[in-house]
HTML snippet that shows the backbone in 3Dmol.js (N, CA, C, O; Angstrom):
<script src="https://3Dmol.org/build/3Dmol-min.js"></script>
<div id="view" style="width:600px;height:400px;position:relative"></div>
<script>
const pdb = `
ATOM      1  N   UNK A   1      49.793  27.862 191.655  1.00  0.00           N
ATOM      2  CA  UNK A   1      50.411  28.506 190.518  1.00  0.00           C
ATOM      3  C   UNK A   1      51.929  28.431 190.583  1.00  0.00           C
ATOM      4  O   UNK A   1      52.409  27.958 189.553  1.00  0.00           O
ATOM      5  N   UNK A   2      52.768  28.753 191.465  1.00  0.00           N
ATOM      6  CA  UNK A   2      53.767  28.307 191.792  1.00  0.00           C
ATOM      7  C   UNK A   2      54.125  27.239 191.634  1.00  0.00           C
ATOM      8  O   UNK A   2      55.186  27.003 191.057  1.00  0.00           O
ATOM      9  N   UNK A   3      53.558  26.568 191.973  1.00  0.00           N
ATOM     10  CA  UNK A   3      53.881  24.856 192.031  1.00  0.00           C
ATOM     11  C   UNK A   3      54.474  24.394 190.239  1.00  0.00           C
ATOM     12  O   UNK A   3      55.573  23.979 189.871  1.00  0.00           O
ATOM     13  N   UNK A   4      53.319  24.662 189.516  1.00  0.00           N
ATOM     14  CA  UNK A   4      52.945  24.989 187.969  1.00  0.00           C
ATOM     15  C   UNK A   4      54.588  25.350 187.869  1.00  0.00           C
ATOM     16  O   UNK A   4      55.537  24.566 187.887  1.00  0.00           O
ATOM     17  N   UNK A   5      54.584  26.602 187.774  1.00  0.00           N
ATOM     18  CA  UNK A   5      55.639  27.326 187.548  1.00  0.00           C
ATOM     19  C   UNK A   5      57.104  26.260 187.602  1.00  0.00           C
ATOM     20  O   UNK A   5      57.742  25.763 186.674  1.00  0.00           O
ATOM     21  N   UNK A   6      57.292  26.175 189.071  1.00  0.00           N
ATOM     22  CA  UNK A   6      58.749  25.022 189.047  1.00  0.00           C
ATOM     23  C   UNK A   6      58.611  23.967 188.835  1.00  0.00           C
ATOM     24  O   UNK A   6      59.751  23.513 188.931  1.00  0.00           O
ATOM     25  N   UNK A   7      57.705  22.864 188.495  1.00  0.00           N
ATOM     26  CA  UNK A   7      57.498  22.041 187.627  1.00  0.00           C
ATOM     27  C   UNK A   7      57.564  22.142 185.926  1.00  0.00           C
ATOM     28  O   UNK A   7      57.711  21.218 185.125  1.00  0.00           O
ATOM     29  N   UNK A   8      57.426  23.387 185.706  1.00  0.00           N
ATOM     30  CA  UNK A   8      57.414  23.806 184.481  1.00  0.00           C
ATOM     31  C   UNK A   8      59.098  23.918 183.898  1.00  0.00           C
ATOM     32  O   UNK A   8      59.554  23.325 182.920  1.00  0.00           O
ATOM     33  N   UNK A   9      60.015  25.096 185.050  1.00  0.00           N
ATOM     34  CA  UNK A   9      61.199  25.151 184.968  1.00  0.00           C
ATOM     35  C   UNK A   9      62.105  23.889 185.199  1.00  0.00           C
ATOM     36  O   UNK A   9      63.236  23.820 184.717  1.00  0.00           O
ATOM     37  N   UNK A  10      61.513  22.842 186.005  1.00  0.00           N
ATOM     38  CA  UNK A  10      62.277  21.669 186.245  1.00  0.00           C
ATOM     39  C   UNK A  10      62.142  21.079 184.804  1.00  0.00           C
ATOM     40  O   UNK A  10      63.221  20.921 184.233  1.00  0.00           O
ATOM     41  N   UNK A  11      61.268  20.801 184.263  1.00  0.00           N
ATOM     42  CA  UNK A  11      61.140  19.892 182.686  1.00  0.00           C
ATOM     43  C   UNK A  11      62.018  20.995 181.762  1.00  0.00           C
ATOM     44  O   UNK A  11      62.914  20.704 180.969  1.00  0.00           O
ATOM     45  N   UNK A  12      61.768  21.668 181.922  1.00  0.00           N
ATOM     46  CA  UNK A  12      62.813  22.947 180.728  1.00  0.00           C
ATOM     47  C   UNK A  12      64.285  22.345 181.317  1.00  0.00           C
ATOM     48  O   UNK A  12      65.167  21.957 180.550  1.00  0.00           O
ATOM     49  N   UNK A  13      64.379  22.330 182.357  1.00  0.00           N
ATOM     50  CA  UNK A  13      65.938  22.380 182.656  1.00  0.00           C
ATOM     51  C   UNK A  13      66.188  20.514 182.169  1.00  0.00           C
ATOM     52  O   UNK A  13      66.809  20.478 181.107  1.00  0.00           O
ATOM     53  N   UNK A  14      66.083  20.069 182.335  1.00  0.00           N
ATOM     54  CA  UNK A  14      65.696  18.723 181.725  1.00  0.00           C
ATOM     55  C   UNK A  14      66.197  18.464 180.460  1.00  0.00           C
ATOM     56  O   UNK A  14      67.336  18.102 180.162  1.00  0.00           O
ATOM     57  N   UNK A  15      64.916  18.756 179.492  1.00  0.00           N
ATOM     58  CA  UNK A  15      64.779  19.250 178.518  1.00  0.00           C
ATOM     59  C   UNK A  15      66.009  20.159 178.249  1.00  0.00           C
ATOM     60  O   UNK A  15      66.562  19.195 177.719  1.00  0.00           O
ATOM     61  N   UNK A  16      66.744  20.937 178.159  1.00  0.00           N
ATOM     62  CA  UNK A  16      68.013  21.886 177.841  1.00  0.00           C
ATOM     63  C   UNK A  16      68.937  20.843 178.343  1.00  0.00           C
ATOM     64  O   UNK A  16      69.992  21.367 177.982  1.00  0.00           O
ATOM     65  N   UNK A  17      69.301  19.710 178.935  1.00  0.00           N
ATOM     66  CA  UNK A  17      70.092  18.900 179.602  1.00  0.00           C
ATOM     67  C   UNK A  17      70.597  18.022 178.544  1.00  0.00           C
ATOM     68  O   UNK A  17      71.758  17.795 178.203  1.00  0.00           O
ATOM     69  N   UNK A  18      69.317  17.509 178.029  1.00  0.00           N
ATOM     70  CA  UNK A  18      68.879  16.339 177.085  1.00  0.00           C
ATOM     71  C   UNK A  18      69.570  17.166 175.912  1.00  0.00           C
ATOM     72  O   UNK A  18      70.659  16.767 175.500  1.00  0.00           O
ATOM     73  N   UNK A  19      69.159  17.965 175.520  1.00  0.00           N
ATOM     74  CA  UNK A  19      69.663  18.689 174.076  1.00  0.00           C
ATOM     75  C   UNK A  19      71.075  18.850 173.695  1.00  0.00           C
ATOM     76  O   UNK A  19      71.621  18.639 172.612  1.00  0.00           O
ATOM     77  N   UNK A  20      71.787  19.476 175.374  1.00  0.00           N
ATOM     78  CA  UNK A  20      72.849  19.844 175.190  1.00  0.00           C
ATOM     79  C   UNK A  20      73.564  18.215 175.274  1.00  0.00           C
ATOM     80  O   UNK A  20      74.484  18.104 174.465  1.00  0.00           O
ATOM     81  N   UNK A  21      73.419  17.515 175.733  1.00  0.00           N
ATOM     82  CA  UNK A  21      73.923  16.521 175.652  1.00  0.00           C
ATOM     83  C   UNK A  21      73.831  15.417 174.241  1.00  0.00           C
ATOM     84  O   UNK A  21      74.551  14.441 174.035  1.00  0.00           O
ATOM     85  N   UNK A  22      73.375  15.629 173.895  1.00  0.00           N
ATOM     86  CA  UNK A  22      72.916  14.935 172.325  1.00  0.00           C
ATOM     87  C   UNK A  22      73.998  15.752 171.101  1.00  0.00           C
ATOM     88  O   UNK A  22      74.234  15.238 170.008  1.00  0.00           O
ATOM     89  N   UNK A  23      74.374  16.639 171.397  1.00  0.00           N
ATOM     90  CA  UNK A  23      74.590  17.683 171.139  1.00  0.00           C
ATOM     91  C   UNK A  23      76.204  17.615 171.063  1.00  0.00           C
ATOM     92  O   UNK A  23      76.808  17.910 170.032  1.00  0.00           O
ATOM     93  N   UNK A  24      76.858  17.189 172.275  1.00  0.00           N
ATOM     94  CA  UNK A  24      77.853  16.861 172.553  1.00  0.00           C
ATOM     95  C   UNK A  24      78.361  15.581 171.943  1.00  0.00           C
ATOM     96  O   UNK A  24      79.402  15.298 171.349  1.00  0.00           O
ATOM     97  N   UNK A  25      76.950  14.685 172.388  1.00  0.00           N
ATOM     98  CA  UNK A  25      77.746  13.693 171.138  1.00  0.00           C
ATOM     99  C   UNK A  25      77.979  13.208 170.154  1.00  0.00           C
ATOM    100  O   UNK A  25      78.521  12.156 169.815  1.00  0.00           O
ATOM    101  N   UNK A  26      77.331  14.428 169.420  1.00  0.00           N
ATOM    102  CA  UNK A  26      77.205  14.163 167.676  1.00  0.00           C
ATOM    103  C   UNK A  26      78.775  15.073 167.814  1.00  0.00           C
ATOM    104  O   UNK A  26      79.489  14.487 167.000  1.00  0.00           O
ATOM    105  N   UNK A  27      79.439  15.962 168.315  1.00  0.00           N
ATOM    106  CA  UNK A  27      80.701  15.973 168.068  1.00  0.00           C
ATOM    107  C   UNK A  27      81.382  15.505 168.073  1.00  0.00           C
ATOM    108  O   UNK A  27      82.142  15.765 167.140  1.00  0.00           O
ATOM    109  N   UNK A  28      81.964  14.113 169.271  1.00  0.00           N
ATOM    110  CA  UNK A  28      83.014  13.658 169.549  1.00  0.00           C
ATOM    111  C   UNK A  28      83.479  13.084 168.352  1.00  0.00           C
ATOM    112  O   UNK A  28      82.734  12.381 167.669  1.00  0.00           O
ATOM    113  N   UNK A  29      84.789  13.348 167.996  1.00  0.00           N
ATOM    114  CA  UNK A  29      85.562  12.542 166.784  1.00  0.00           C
ATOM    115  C   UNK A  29      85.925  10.939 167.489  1.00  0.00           C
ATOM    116  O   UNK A  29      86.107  10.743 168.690  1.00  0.00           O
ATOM    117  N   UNK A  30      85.972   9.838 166.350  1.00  0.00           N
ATOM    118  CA  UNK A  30      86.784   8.799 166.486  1.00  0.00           C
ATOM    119  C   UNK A  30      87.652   8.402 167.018  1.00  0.00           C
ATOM    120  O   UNK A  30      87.532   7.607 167.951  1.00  0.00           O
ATOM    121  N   UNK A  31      88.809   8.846 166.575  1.00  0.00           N
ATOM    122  CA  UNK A  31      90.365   8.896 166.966  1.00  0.00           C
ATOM    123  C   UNK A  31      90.872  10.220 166.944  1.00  0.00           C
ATOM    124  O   UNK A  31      90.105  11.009 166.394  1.00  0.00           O
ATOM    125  N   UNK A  32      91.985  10.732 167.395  1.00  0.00           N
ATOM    126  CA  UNK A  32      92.611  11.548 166.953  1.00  0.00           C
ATOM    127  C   UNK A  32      93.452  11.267 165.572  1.00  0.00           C
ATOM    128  O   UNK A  32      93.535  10.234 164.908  1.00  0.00           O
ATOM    129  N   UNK A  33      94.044  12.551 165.381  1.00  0.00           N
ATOM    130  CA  UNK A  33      95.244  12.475 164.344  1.00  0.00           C
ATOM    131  C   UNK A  33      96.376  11.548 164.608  1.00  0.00           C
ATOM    132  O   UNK A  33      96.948  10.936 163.706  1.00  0.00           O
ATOM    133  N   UNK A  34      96.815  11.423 166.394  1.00  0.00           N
ATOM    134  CA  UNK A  34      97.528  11.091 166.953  1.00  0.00           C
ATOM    135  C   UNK A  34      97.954   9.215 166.890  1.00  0.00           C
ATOM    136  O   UNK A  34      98.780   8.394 166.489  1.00  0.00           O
ATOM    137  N   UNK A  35      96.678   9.394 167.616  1.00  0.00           N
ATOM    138  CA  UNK A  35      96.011   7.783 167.055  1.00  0.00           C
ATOM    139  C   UNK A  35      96.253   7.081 165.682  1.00  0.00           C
ATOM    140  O   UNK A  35      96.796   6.036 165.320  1.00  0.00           O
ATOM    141  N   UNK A  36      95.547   8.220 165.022  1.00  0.00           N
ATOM    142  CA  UNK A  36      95.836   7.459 163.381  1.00  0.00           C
ATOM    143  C   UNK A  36      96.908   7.287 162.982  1.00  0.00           C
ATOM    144  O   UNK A  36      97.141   6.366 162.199  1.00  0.00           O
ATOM    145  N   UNK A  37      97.799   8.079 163.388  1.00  0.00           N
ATOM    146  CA  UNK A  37      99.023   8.393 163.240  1.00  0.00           C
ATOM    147  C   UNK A  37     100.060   7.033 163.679  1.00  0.00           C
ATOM    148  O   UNK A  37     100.753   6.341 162.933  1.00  0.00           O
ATOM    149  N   UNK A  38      99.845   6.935 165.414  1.00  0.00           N
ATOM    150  CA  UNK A  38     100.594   5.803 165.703  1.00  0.00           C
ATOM    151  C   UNK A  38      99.884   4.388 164.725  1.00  0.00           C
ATOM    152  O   UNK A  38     100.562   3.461 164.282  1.00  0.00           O
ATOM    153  N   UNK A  39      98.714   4.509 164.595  1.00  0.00           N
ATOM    154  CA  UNK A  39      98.087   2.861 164.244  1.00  0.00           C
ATOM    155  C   UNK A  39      98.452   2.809 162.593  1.00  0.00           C
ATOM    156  O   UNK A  39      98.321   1.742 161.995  1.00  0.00           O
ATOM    157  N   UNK A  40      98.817   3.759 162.045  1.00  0.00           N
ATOM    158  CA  UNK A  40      99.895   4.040 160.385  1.00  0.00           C
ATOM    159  C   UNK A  40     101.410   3.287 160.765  1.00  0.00           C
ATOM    160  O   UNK A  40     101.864   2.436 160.001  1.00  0.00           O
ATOM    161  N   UNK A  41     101.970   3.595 161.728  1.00  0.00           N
ATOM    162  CA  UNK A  41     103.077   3.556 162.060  1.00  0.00           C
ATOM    163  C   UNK A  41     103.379   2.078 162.209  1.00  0.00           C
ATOM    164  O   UNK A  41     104.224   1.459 161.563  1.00  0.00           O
ATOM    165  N   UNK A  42     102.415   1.500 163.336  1.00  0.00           N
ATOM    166  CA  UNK A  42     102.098   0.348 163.932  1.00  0.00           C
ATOM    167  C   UNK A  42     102.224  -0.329 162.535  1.00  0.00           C
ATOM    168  O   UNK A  42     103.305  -0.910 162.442  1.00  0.00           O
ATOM    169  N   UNK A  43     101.273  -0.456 161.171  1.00  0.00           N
ATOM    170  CA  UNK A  43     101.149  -1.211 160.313  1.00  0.00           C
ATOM    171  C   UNK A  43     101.959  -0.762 159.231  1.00  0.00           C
ATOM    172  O   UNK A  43     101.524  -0.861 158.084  1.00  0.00           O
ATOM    173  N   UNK A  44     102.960  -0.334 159.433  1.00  0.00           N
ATOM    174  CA  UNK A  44     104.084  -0.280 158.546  1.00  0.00           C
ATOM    175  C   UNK A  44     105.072  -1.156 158.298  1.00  0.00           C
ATOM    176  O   UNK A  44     105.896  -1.388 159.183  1.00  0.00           O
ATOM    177  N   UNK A  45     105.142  -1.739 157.140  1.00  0.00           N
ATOM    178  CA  UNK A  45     106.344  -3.019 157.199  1.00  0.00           C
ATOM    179  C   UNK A  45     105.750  -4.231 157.372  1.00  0.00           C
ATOM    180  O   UNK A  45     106.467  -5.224 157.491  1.00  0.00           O
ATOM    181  N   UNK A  46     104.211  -4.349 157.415  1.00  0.00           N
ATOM    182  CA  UNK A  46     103.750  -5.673 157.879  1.00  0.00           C
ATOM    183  C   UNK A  46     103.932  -6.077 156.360  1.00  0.00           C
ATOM    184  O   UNK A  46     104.159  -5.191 155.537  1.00  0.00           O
ATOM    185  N   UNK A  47     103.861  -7.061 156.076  1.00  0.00           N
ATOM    186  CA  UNK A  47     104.365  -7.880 154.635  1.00  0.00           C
ATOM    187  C   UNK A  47     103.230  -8.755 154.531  1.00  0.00           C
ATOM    188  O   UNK A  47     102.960  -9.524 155.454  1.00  0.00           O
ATOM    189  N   UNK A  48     102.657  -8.708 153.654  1.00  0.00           N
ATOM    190  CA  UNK A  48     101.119  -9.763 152.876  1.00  0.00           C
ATOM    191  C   UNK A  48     101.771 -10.680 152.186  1.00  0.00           C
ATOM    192  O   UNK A  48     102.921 -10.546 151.767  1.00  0.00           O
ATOM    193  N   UNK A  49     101.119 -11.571 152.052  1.00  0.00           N
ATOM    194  CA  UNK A  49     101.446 -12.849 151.791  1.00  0.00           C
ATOM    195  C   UNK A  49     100.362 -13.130 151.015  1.00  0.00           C
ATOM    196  O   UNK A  49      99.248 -12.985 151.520  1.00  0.00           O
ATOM    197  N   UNK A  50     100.526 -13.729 149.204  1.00  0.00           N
ATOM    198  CA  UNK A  50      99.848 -13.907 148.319  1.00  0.00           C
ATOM    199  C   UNK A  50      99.829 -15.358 148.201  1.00  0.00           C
ATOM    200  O   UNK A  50     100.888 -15.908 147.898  1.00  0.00           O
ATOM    201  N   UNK A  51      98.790 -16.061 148.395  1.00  0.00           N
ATOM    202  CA  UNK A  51      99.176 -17.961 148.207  1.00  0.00           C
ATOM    203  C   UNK A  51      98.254 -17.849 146.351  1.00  0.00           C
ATOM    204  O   UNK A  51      97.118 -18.250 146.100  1.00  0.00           O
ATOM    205  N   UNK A  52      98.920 -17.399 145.690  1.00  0.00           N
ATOM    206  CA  UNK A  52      98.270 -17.434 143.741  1.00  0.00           C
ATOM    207  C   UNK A  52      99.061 -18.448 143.364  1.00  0.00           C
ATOM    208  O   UNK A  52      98.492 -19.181 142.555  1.00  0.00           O
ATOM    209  N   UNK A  53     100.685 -18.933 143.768  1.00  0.00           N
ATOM    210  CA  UNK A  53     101.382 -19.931 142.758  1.00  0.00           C
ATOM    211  C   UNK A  53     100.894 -21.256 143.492  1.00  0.00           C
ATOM    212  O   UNK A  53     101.415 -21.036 144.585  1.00  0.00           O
ATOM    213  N   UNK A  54     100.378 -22.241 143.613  1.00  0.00           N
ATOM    214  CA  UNK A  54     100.405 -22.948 143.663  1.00  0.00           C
ATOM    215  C   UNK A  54     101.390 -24.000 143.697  1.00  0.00           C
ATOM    216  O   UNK A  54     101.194 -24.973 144.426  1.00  0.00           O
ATOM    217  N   UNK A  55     102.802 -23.881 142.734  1.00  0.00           N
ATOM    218  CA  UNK A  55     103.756 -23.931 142.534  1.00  0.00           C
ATOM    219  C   UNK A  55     104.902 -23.733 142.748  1.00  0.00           C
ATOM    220  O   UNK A  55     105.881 -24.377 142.372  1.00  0.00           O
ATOM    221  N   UNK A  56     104.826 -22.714 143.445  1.00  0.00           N
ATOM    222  CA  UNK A  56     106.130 -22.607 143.957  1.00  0.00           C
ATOM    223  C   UNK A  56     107.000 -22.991 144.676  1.00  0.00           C
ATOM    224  O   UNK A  56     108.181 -22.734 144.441  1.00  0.00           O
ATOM    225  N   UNK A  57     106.548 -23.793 145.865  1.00  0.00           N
ATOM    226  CA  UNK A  57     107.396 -24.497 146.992  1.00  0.00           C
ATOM    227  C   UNK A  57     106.912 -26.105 146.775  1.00  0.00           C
ATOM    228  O   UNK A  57     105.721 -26.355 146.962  1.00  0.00           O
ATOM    229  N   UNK A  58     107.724 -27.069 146.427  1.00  0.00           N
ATOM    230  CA  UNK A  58     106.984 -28.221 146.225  1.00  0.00           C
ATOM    231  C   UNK A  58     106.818 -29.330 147.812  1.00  0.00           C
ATOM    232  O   UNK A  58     106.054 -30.228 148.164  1.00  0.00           O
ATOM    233  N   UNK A  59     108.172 -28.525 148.489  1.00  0.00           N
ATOM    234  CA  UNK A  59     107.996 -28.890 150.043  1.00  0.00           C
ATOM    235  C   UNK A  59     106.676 -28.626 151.211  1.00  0.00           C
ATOM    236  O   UNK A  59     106.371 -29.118 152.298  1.00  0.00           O
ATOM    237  N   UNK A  60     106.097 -27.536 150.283  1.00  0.00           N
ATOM    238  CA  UNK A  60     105.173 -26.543 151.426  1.00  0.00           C
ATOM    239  C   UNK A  60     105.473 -25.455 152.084  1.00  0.00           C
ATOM    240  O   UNK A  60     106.543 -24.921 151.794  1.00  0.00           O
ATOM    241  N   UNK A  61     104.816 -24.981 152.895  1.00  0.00           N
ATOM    242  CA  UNK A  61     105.293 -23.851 153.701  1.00  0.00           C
ATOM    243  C   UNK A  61     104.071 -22.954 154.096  1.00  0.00           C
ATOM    244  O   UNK A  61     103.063 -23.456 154.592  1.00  0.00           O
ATOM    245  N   UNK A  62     104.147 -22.104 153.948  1.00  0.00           N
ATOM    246  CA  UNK A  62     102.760 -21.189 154.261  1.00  0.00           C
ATOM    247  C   UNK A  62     101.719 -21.122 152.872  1.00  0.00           C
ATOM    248  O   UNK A  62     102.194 -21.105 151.737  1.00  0.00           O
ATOM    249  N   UNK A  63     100.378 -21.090 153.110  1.00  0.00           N
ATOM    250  CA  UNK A  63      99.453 -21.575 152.399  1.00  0.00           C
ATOM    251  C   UNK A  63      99.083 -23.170 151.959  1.00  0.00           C
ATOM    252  O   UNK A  63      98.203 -23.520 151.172  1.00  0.00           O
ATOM    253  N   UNK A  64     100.015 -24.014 152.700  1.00  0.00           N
ATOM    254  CA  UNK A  64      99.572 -25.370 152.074  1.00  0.00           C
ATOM    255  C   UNK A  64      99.023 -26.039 153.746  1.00  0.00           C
ATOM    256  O   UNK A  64      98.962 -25.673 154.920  1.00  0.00           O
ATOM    257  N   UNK A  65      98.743 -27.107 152.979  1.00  0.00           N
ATOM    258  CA  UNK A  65      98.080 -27.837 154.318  1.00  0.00           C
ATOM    259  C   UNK A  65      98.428 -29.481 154.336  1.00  0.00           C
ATOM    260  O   UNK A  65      98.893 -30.077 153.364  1.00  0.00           O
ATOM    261  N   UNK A  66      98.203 -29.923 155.265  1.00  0.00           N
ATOM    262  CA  UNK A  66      98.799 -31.837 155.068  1.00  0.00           C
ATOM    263  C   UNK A  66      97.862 -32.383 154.355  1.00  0.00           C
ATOM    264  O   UNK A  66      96.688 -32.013 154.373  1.00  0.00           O
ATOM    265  N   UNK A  67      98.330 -33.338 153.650  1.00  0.00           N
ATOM    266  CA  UNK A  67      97.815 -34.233 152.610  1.00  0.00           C
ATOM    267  C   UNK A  67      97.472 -35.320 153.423  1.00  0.00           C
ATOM    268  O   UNK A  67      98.368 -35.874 154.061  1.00  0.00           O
ATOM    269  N   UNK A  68      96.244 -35.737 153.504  1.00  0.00           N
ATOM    270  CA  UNK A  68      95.640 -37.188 153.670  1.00  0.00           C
ATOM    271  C   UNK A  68      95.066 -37.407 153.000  1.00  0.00           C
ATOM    272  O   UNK A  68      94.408 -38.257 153.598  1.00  0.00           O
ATOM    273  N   UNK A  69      94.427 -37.333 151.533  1.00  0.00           N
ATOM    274  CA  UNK A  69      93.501 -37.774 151.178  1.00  0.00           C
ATOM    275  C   UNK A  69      94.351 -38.500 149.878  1.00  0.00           C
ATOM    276  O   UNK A  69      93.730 -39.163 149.047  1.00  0.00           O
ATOM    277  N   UNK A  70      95.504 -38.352 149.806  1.00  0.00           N
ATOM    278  CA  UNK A  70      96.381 -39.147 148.598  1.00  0.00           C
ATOM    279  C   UNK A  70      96.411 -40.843 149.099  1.00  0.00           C
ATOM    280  O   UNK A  70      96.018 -41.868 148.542  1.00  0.00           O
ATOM    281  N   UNK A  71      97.124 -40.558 150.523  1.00  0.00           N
ATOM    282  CA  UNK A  71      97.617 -41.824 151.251  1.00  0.00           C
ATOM    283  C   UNK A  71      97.020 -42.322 151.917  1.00  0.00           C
ATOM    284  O   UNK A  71      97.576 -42.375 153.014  1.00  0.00           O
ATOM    285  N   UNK A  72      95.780 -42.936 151.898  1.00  0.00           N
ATOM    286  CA  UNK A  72      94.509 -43.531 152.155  1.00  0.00           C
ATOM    287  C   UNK A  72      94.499 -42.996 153.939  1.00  0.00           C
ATOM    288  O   UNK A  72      94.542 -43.903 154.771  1.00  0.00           O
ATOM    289  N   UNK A  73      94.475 -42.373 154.152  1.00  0.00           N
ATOM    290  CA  UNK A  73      94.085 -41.379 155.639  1.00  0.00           C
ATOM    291  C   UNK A  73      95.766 -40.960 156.311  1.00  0.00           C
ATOM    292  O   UNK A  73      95.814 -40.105 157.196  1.00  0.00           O
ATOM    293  N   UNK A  74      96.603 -41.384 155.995  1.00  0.00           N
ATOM    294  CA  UNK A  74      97.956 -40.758 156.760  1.00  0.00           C
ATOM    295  C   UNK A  74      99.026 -39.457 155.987  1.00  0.00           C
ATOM    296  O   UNK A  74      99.218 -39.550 154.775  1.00  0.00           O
ATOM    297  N   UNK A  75      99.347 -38.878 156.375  1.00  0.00           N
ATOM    298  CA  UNK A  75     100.119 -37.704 156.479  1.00  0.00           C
ATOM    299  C   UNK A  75     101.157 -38.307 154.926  1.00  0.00           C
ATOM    300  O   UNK A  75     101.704 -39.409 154.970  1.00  0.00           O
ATOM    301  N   UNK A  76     101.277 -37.388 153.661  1.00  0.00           N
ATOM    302  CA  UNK A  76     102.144 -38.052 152.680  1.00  0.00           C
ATOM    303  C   UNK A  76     102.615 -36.835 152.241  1.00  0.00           C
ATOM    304  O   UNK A  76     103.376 -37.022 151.291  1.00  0.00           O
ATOM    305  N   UNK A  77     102.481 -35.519 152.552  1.00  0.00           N
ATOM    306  CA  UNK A  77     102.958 -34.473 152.181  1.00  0.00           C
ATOM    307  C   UNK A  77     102.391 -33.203 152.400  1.00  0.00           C
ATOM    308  O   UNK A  77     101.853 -33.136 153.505  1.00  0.00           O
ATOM    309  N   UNK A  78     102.335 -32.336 151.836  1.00  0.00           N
ATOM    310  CA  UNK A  78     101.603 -30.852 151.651  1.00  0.00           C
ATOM    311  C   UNK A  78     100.730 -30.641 150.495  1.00  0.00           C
ATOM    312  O   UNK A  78     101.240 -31.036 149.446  1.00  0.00           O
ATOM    313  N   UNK A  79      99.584 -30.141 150.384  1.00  0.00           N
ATOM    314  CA  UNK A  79      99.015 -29.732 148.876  1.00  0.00           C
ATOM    315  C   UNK A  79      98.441 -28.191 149.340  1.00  0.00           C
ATOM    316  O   UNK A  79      98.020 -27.768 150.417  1.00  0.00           O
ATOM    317  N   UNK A  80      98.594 -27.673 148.244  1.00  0.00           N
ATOM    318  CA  UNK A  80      98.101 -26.258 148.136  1.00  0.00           C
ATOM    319  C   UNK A  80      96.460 -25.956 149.165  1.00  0.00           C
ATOM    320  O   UNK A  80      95.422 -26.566 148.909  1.00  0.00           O
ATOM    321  N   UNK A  81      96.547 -25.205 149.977  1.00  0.00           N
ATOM    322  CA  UNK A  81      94.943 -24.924 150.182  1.00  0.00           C
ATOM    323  C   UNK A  81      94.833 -23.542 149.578  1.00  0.00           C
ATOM    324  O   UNK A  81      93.815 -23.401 148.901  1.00  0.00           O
ATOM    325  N   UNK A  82      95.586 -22.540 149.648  1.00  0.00           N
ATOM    326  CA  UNK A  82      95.249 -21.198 149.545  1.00  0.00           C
ATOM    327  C   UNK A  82      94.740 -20.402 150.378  1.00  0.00           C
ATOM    328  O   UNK A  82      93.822 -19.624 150.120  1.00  0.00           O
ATOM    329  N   UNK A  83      95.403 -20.552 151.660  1.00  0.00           N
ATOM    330  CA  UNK A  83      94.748 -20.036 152.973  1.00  0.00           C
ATOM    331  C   UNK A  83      96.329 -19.458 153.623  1.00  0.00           C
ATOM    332  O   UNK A  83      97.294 -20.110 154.024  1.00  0.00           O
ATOM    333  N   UNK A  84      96.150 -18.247 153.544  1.00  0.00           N
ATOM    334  CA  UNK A  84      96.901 -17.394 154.779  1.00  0.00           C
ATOM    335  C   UNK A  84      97.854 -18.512 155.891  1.00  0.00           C
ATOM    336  O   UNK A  84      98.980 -18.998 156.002  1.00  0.00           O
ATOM    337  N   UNK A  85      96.560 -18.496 156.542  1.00  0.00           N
ATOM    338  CA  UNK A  85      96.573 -19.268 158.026  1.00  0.00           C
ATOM    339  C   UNK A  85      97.354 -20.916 158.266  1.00  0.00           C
ATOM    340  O   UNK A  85      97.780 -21.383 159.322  1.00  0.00           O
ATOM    341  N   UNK A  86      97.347 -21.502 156.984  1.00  0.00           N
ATOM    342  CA  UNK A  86      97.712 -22.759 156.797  1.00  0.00           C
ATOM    343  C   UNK A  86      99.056 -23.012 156.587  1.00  0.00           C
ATOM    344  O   UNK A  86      99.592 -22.216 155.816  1.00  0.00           O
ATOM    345  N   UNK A  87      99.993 -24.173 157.196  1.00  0.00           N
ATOM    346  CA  UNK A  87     101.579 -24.147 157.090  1.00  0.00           C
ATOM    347  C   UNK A  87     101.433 -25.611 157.238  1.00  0.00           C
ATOM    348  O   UNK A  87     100.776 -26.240 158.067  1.00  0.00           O
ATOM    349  N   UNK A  88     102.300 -26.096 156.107  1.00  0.00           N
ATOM    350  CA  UNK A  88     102.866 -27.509 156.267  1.00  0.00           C
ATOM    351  C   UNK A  88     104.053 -27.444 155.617  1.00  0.00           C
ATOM    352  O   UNK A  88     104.416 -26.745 154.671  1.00  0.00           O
ATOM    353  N   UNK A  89     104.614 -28.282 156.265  1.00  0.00           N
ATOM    354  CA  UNK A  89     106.395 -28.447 155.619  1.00  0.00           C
ATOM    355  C   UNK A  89     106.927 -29.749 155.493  1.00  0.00           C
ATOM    356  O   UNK A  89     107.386 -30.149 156.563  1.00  0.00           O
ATOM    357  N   UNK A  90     107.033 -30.616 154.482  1.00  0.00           N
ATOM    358  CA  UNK A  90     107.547 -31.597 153.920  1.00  0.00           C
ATOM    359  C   UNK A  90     108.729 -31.760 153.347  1.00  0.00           C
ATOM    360  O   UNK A  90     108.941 -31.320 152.217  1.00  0.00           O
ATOM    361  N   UNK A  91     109.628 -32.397 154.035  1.00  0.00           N
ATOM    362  CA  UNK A  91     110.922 -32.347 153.313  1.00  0.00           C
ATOM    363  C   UNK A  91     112.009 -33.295 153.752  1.00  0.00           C
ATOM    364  O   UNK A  91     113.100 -33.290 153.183  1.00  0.00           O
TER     365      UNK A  91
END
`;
const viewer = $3Dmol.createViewer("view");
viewer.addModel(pdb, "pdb");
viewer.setStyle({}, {cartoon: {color: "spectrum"}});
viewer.zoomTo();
viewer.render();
</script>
């Protein structure tokens, strides 16, 4: 009967372990205020870059890419891609 007994209290204590811990981590927040705060700060002043004119730089620059397909496979300038990531400069 004993035996019963602290086998019984060992799974309860267990069991109350498991709960309280589940418990705990449906609270934890994300970030702090602090956090959000510096990573606001951090992305302040960063400047976006729109490639819509097509037109505007006839040299290239950011958003264009090298032209091979004018000059039967070699390098003849820049043409628009519309990509961020892309820089060619002809001039």
């Amino acid at each position: 009967m004993k035996k019963k007994i602290l086998v019984f209290m060992i799974v309860m204590a267990i069991v109350a372990l498991a709960g309280w811990n589940v418990s705990q981590s449906r609270s934890e927040e994300g970030l702090s205020d602090v956090a959000l705060e510096n990573v606001e700060a951090l992305a302040e002043g960063e400047a976006t870059i729109t490639c819509s004119n097509p037109n505007s730089n006839p040299y290239g620059g950011q958003c264009y890419e090298m032209d091979t397909t004018s000059c039967g496979g070699s390098w003849c300038g820049c043409r628009f891609s519309g990509y961020q990531s892309d820089f060619c400069y002809y001039g």
